[in-house]
SEVOBA-383038 format. One record per atom (N, C-alpha, C): residue in one letter; x, y, z; residue number from 1. Coordinates in steps of 0.2 Angstrom, whole numbers, plus 2048, in hexadecimal, padded with zeros to 3 digits. Each point is the difference from the previous one (the first is absolute). Example, Ala and Ser with C-alpha at 12.3 -4.5 7.8 and 13.67 -1.06 7.14 Angstrom:
REM residues 2
a;842;7E4;827;1
a;7FC;806;800;1
a;804;806;800;1
s;7FE;805;7FC;2
s;804;806;801;2
s;7FC;805;803;2
This chain:
REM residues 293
x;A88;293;8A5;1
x;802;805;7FC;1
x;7FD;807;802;1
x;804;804;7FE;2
x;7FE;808;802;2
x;7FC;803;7FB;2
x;7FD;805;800;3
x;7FC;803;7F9;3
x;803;806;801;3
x;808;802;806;4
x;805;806;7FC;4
x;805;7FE;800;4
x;806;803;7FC;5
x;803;7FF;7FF;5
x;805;806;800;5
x;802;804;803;6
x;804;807;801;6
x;809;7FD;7FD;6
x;801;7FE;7FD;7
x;807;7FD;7FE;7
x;800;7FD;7FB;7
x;801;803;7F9;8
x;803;7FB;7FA;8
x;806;802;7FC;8
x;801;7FE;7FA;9
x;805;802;7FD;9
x;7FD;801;7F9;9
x;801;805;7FC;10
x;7FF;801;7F9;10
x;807;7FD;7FC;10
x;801;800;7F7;11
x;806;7FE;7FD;11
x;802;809;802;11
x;7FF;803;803;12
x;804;808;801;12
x;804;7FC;806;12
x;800;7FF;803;13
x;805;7FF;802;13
x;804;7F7;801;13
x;808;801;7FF;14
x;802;7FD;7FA;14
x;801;7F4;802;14
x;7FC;802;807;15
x;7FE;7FA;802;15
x;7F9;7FD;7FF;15
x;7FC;804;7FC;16
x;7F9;7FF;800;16
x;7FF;7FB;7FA;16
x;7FC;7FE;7FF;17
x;7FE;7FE;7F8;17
x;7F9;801;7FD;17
x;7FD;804;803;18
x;7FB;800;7FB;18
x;7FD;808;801;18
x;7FD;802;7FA;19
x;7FD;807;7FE;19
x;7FB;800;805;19
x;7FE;807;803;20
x;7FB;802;806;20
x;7FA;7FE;7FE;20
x;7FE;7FF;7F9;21
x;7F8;7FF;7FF;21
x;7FF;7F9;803;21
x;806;7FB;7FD;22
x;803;7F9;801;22
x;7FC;7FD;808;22
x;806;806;801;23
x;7FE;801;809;23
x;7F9;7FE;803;23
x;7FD;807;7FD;24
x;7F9;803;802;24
x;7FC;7F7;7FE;24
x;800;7FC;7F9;25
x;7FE;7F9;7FF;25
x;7FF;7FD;805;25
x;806;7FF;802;26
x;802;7FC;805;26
x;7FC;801;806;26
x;800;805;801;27
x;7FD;801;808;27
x;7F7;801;7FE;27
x;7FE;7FE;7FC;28
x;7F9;801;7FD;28
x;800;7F8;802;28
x;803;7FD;7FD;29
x;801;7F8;801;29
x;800;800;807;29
x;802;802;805;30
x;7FF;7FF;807;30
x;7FE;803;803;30
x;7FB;805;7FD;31
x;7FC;804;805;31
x;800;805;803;31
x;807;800;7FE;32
x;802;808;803;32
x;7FE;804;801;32
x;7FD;805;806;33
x;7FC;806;7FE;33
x;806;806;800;33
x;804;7FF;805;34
x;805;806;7FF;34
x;806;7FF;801;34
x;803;801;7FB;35
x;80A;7FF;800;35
x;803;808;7FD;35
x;806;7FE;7FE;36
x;804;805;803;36
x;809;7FD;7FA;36
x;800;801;7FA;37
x;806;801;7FD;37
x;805;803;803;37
x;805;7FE;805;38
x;806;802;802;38
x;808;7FF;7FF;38
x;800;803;7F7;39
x;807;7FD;7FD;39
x;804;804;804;39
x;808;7FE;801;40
x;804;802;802;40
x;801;805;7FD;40
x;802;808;803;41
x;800;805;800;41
x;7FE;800;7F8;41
x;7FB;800;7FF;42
x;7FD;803;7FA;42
x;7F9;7FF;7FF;42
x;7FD;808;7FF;43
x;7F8;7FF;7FF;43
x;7FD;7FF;7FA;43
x;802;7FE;7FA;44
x;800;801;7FB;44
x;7F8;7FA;7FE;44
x;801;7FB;803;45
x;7FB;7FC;800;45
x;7F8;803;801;45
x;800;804;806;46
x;7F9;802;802;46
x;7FA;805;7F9;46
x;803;802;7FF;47
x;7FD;806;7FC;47
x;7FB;7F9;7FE;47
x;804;7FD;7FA;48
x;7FE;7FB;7FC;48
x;7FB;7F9;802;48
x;802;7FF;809;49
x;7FB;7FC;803;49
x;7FA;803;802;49
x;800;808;802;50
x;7FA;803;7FF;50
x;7FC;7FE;7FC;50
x;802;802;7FA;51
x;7FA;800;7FC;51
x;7FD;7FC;7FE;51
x;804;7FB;7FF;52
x;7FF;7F8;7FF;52
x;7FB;7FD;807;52
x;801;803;804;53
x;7FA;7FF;807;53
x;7F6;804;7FE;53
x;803;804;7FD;54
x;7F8;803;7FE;54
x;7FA;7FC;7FD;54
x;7FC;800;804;55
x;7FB;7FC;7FD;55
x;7FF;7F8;801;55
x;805;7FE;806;56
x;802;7FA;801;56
x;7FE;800;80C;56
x;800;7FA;800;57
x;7FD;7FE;808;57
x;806;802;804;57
x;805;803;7FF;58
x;807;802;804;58
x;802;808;801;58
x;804;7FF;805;59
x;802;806;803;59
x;808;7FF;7FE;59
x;803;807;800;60
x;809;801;7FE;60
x;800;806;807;60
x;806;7FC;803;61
x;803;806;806;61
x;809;801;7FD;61
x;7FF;807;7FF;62
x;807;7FF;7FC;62
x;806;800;805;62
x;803;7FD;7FC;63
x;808;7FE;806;63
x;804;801;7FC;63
x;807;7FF;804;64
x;807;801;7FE;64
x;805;7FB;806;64
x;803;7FD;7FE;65
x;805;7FE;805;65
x;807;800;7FF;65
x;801;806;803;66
x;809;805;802;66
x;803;7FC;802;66
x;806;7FD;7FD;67
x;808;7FD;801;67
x;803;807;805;67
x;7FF;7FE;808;68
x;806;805;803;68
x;804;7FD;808;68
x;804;806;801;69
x;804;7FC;803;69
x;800;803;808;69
x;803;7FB;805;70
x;7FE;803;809;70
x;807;7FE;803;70
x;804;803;801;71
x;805;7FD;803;71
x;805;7FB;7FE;71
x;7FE;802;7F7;72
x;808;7FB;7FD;72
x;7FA;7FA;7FF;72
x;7F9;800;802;73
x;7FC;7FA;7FD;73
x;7FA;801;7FC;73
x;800;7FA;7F9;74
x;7FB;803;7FE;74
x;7F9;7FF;7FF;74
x;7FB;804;7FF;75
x;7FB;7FF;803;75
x;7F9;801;7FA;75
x;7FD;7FF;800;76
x;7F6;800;7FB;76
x;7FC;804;802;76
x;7FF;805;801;77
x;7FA;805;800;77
x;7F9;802;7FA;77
x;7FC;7FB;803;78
x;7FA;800;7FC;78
x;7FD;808;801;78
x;800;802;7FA;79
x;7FA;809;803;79
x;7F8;7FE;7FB;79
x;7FE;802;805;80
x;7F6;7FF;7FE;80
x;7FD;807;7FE;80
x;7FC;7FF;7FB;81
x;7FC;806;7FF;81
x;804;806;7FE;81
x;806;7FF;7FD;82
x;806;805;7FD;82
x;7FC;802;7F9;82
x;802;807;801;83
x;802;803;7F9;83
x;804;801;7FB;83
x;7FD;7F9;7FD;84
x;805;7FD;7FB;84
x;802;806;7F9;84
x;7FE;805;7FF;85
x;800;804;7FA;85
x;808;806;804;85
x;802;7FE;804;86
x;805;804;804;86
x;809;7FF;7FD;86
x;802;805;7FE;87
x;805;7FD;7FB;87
x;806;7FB;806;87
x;800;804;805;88
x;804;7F9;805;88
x;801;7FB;7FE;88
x;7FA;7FC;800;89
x;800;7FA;7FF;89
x;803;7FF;7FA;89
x;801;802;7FC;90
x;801;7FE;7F7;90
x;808;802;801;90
x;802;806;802;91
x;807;803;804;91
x;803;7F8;802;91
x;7FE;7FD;805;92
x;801;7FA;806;92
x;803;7F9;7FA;92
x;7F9;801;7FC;93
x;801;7FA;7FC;93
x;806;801;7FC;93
x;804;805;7FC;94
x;803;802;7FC;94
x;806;7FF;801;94
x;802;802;808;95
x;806;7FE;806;95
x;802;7F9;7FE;95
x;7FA;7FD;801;96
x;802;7F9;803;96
x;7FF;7FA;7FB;96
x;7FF;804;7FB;97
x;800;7FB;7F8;97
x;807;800;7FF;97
x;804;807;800;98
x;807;801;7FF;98
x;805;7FF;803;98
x;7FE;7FF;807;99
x;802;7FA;805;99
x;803;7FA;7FD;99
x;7FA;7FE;800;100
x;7FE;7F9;801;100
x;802;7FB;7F7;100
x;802;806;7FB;101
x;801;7FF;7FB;101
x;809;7FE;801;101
x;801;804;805;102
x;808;7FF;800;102
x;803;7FB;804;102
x;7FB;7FF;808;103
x;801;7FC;803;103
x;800;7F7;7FD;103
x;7FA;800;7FC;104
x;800;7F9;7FB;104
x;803;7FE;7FD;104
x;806;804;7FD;105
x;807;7FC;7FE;105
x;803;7FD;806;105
x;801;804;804;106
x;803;7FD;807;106
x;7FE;7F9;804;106
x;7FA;801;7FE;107
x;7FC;7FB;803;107
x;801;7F9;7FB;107
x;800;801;7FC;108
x;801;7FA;7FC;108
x;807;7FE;7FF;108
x;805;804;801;109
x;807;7FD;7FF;109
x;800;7FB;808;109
x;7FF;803;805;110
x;7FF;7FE;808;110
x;7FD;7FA;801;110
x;7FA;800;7FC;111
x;7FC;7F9;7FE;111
x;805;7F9;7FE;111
x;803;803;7F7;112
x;805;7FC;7FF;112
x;805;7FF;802;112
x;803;803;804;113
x;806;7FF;805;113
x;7FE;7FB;804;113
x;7FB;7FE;803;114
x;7FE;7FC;804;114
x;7FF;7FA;7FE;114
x;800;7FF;7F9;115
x;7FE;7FB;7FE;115
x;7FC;7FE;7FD;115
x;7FA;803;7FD;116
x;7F9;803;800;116
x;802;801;7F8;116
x;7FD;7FD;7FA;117
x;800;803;7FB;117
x;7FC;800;7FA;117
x;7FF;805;7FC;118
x;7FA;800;7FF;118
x;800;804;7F8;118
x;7FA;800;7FB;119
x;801;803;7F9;119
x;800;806;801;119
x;804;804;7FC;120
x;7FD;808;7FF;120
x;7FC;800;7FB;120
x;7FE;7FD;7FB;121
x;7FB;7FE;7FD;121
x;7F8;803;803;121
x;801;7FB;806;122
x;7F9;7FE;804;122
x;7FE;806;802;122
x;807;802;804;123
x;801;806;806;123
x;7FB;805;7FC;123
x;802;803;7F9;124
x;7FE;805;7FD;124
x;7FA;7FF;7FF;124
x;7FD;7FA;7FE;125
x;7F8;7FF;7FF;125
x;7FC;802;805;125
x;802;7FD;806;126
x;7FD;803;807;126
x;7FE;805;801;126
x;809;806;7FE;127
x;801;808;804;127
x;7FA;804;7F9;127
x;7FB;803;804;128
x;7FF;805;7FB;128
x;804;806;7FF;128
x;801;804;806;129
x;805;805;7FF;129
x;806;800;803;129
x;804;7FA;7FF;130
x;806;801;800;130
x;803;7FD;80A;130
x;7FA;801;803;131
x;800;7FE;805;131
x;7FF;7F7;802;131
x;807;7FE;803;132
x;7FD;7F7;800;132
x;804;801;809;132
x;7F7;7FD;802;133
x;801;7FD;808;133
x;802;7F9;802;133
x;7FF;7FE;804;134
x;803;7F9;804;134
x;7FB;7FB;7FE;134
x;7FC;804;7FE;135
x;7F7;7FA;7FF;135
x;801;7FF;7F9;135
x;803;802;7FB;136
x;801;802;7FA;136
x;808;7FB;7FF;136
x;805;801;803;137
x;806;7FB;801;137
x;7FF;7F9;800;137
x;7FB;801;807;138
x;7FD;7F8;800;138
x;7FE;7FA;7FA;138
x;7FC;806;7FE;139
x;7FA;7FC;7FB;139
x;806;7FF;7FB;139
x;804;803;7FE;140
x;804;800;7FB;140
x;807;7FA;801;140
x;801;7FF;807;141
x;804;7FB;804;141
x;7FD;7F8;7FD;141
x;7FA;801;802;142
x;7FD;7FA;800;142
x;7FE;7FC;7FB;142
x;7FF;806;7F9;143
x;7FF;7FE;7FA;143
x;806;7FC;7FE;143
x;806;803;800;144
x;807;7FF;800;144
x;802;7FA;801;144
x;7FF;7FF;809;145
x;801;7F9;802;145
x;7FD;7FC;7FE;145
x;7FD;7FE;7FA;146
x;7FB;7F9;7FE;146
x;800;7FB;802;146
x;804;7FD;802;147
x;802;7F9;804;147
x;800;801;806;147
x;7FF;804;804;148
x;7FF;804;808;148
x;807;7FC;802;148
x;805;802;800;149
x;806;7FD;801;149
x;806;805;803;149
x;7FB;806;801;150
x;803;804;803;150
x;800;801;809;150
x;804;7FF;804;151
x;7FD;7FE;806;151
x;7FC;806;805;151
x;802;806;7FD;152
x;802;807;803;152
x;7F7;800;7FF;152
x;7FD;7FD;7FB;153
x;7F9;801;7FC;153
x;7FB;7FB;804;153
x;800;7FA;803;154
x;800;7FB;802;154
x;7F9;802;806;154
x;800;804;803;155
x;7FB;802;803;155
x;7FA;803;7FD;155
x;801;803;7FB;156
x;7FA;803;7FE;156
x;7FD;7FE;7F8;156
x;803;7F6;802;157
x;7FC;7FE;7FA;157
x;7FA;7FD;803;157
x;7FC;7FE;7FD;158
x;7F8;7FB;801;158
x;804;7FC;807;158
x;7FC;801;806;159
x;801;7FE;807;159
x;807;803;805;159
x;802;802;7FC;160
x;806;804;804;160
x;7FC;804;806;160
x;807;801;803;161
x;7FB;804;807;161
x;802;807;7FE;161
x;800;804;7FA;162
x;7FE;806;800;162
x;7FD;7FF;7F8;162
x;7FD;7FD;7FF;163
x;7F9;7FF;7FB;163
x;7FE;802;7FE;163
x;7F7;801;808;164
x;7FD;803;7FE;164
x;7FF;808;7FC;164
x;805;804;800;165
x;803;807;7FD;165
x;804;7FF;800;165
x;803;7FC;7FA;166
x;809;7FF;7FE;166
x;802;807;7FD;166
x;7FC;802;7FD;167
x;805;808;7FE;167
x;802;805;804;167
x;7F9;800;803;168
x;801;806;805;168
x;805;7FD;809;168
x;7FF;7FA;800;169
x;805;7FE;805;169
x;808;7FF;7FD;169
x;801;7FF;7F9;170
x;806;801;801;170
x;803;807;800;170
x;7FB;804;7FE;171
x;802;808;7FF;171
x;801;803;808;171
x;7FD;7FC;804;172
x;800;801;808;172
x;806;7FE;803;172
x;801;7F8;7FB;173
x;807;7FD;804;173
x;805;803;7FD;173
x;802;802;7FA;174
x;805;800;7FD;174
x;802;80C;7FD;174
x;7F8;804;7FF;175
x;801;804;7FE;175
x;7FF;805;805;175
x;7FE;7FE;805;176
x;7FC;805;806;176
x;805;803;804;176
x;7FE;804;801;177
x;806;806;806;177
x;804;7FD;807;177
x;805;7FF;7FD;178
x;806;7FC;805;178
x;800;7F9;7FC;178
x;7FE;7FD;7FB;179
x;803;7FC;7FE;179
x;806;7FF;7FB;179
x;800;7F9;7FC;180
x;808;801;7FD;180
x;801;804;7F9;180
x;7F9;801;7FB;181
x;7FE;803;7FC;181
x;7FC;804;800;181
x;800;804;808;182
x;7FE;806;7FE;182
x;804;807;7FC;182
x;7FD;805;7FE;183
x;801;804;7FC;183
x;7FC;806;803;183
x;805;807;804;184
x;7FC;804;803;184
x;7FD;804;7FA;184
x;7F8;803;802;185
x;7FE;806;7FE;185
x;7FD;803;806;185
x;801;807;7FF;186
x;7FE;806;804;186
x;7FA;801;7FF;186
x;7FF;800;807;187
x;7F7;800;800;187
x;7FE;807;804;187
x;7FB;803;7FF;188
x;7FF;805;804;188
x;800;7FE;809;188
x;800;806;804;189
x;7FF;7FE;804;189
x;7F8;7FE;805;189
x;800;7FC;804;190
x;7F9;7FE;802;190
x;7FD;806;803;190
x;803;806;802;191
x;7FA;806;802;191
x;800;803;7FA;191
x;804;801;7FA;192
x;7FD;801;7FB;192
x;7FC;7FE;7FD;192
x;800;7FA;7FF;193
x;7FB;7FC;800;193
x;7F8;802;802;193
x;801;7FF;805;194
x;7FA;800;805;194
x;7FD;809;7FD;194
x;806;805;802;195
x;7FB;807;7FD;195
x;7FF;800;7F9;195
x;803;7FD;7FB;196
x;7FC;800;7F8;196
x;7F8;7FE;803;196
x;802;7FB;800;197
x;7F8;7FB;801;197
x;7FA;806;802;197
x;803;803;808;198
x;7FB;805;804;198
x;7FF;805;7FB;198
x;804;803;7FD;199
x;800;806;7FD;199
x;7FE;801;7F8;199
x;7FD;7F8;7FE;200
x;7FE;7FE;7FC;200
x;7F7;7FD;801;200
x;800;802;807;201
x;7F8;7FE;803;201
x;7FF;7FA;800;201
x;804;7FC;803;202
x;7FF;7F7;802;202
x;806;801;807;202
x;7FE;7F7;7FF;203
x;803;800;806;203
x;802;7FA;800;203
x;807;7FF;806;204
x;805;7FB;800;204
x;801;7FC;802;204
x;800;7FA;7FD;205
x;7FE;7FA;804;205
x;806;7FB;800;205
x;804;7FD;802;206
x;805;7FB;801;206
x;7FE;7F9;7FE;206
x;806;7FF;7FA;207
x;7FC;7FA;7FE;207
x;804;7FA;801;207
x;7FA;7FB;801;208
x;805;7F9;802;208
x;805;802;804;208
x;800;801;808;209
x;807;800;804;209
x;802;7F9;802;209
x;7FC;7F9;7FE;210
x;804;7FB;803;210
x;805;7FE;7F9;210
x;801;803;7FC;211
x;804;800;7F9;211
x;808;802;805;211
x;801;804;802;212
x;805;806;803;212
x;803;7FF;805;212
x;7F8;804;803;213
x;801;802;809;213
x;7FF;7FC;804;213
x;7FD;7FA;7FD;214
x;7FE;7FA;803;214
x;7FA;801;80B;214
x;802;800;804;215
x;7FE;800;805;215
x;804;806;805;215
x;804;804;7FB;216
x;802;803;807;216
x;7FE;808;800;216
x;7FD;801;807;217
x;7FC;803;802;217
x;805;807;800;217
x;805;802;803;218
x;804;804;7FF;218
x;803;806;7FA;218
x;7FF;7F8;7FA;219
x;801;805;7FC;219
x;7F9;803;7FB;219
x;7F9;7FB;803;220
x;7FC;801;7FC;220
x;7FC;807;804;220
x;803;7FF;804;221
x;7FF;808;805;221
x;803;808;7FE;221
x;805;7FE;7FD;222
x;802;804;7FD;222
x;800;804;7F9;222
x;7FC;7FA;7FC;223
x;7FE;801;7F9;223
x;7FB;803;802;223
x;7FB;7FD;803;224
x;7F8;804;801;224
x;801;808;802;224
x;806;801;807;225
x;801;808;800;225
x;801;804;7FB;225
x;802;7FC;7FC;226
x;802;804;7F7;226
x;7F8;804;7FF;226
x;7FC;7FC;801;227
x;7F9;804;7FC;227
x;7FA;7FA;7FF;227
x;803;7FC;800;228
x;7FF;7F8;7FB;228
x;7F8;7FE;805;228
x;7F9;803;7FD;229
x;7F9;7FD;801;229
x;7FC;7FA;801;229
x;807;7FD;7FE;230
x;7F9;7F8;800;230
x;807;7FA;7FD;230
x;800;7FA;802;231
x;803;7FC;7FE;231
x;7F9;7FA;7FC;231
x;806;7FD;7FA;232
x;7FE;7F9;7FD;232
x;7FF;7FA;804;232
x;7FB;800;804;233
x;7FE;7FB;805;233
x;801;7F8;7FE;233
x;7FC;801;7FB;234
x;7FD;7FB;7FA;234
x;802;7FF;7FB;234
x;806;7FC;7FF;235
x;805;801;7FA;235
x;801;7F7;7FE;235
x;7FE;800;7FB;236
x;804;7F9;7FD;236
x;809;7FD;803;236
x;801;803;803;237
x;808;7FF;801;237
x;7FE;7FE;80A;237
x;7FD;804;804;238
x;7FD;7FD;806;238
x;7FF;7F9;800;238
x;802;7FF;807;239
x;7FF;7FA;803;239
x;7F7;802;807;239
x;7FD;7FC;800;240
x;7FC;800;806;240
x;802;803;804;240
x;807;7FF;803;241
x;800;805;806;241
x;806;806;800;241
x;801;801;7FA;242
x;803;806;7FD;242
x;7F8;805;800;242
x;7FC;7FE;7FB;243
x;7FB;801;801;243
x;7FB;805;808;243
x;802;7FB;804;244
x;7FE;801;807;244
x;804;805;803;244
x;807;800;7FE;245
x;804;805;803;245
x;7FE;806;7FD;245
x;800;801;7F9;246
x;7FF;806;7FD;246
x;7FA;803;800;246
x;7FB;7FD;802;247
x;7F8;803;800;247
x;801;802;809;247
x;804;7FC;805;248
x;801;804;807;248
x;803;805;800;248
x;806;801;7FC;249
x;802;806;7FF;249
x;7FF;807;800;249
x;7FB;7FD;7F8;250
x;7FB;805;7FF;250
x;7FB;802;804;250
x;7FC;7FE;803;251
x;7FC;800;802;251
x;802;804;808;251
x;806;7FF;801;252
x;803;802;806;252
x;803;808;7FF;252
x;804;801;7FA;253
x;800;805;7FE;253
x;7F9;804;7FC;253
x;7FD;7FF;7FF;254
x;7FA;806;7FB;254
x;801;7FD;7F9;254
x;802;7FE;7FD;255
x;803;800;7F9;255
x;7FB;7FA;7FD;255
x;7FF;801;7FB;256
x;7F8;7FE;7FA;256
x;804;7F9;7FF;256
x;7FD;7FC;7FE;257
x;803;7F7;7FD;257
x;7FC;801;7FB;257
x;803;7FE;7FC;258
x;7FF;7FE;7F9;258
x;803;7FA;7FC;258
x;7FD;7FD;7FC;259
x;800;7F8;7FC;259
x;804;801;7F7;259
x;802;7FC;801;260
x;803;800;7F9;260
x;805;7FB;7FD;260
x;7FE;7FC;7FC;261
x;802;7FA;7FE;261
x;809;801;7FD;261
x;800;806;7FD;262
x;808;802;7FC;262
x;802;7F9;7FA;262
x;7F8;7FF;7FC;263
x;800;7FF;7F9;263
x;804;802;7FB;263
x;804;7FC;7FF;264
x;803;803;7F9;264
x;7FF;7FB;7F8;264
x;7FE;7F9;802;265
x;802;7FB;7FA;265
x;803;7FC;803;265
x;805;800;7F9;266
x;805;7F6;7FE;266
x;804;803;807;266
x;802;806;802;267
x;806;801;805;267
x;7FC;7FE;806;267
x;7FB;800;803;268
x;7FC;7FE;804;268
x;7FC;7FB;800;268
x;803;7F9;7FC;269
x;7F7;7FD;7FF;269
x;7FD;7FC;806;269
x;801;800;806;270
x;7FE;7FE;805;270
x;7FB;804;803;270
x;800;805;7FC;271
x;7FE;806;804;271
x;7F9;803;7FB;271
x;7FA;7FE;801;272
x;7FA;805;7FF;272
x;7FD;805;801;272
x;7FB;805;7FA;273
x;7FD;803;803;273
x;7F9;7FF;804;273
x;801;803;806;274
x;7F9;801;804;274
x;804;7F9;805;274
x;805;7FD;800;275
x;801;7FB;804;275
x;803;801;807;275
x;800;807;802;276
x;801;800;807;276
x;7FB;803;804;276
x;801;7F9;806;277
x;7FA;802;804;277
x;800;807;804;277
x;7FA;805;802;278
x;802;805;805;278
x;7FA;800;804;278
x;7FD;7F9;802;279
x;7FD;7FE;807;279
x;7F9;805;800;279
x;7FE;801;7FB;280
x;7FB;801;800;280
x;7FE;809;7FF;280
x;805;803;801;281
x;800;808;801;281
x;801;804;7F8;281
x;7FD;7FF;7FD;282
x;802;801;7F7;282
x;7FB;807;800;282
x;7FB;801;804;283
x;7FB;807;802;283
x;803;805;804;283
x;804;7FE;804;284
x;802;804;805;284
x;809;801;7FA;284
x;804;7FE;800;285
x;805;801;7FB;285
x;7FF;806;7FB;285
x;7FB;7FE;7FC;286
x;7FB;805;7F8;286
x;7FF;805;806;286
x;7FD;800;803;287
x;7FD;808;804;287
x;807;803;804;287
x;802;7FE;803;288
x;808;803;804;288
x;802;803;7FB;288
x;802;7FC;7FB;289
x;804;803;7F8;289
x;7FB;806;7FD;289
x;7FD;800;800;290
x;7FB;806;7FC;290
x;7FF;808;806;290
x;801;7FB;805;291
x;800;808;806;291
x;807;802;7FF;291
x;805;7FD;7FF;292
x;808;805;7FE;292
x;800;802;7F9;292
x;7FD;7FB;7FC;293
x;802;801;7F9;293
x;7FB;808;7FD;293
């Protein structure tokens, strides 16, 4: 176990499940000295993990992580030490709720075409604002299916080979960019990206590239020319030698590593906070991060 953890999710953003104090609990439970609330394009959570930190054994590095795009691909932009009181940010959010409000119907008719079916009952219990993602489909899929007799589902019941994170890997297999149920939204672009974050006084770190970019050296070369500081070396989603590639990367280009588990909840329950290893360097990471931040 790690005692930071730079990647979680608050319920601000709409795959999270639980409130930021929640959070802060949580990571009290594991010792956490310093984490980092990174809802999808919205800051809303930090204000209120602040101060819910006072007076407690922990540190908050405030983060944000930008939905944006490079070449027609899309990508996670964790920003560190951001000045979260920047109406940008609140701007960004506002975009992409109204998006993503519209894209949802699309999403779920494409779902049910496929054979996939589910309550809207449920659907609307889940969506707080109107927004329902692939991780939100799923769970709703599945309640549906009570007899598991749907075959399409069949993987990501108890022992199936997408299991371990059955919501979030059907939302990979089924709702993810280039799949048969995806639903475009328009995301800013990754140098825009990268200068909100600067111009907000943090800095840009690329997260989980073996989600995407996987190993290839050309294009990760060409993200970083964008601006991009430091990649998520230490990611719950790494393999050992994704891991190894990506810390030689780094370390070969100048660019900071940093750890972060990408904690959300039931959409992730394979997935803990403080449970990803970063091989010991959790002093050198905190310090890197505070000389840009």
């Amino acid at each position: 176990m790690s005692y930071i953890d730079l990647h979680m999710h608050s319920y601000y953003s709409d795959d999270g499940e639980f409130e930021p104090k929640q959070l802060i609990d949580l990571c009290l439970e594991k010792n956490i000295k310093y984490f980092s609330i990174a809802d999808h394009n919205s800051v809303r959570g930090i204000k209120e993990a602040k101060e819910y930190c006072v007076g407690k054994n922990i540190n908050i590095i405030p983060a944000i992580e930008l939905d944006c795009t490079f070449n027609e691909i899309n990508l996670h932009v964790l920003g560190y030490g951001i000045d979260y009181d920047k109406t940008v940010f609140y701007d960004i959010e506002d975009n992409i709720i109204k998006q993503e409000q519209f894209a949802s119907k699309k999403r779920m008719k494409l779902v049910k075409e496929l054979g996939i079916d589910f309550s809207d009952e449920v659907i609307n219990s889940l969506s707080r604002n109107g927004v329902v993602n692939g991780e939100m489909i799923a769970e709703a899929a599945m309640e549906f299916d009570k007899n598991h007799e749907n075959p399409l589902l069949m993987p990501y019941y108890e022992n199936g080979s997408r299991s371990d994170n059955p919501y979030v890997n059907f939302y990979w297999d089924y709702c993810a960019q280039g799949k048969a149920a995806y639903a475009e939204v328009s995301f800013i672009s990754l140098q825009e990206a990268i200068n909100i974050i600067e111009e907000s006084g943090g800095i840009p770190i690329l997260a989980h590239p073996g989600n995407n970019i996987k190993e290839n050296i050309n294009l990760l070369e060409q993200i970083i020319s964008c601006g991009i500081k430091g990649i998520e070396v230490y990611s719950s989603y790494h393999s050992k030698e994704q891991v190894e590639f990506y810390k030689k990367f780094s370390l070969k280009h100048k660019l900071l590593l940093t750890c972060g588990s990408d904690f959300h909840g039931k959409t992730k329950p394979s997935i803990v906070i403080g449970g990803t290893d970063c091989e010991g360097i959790e002093d050198k990471i905190i310090s890197q991060l505070k000389c840009y931040c």
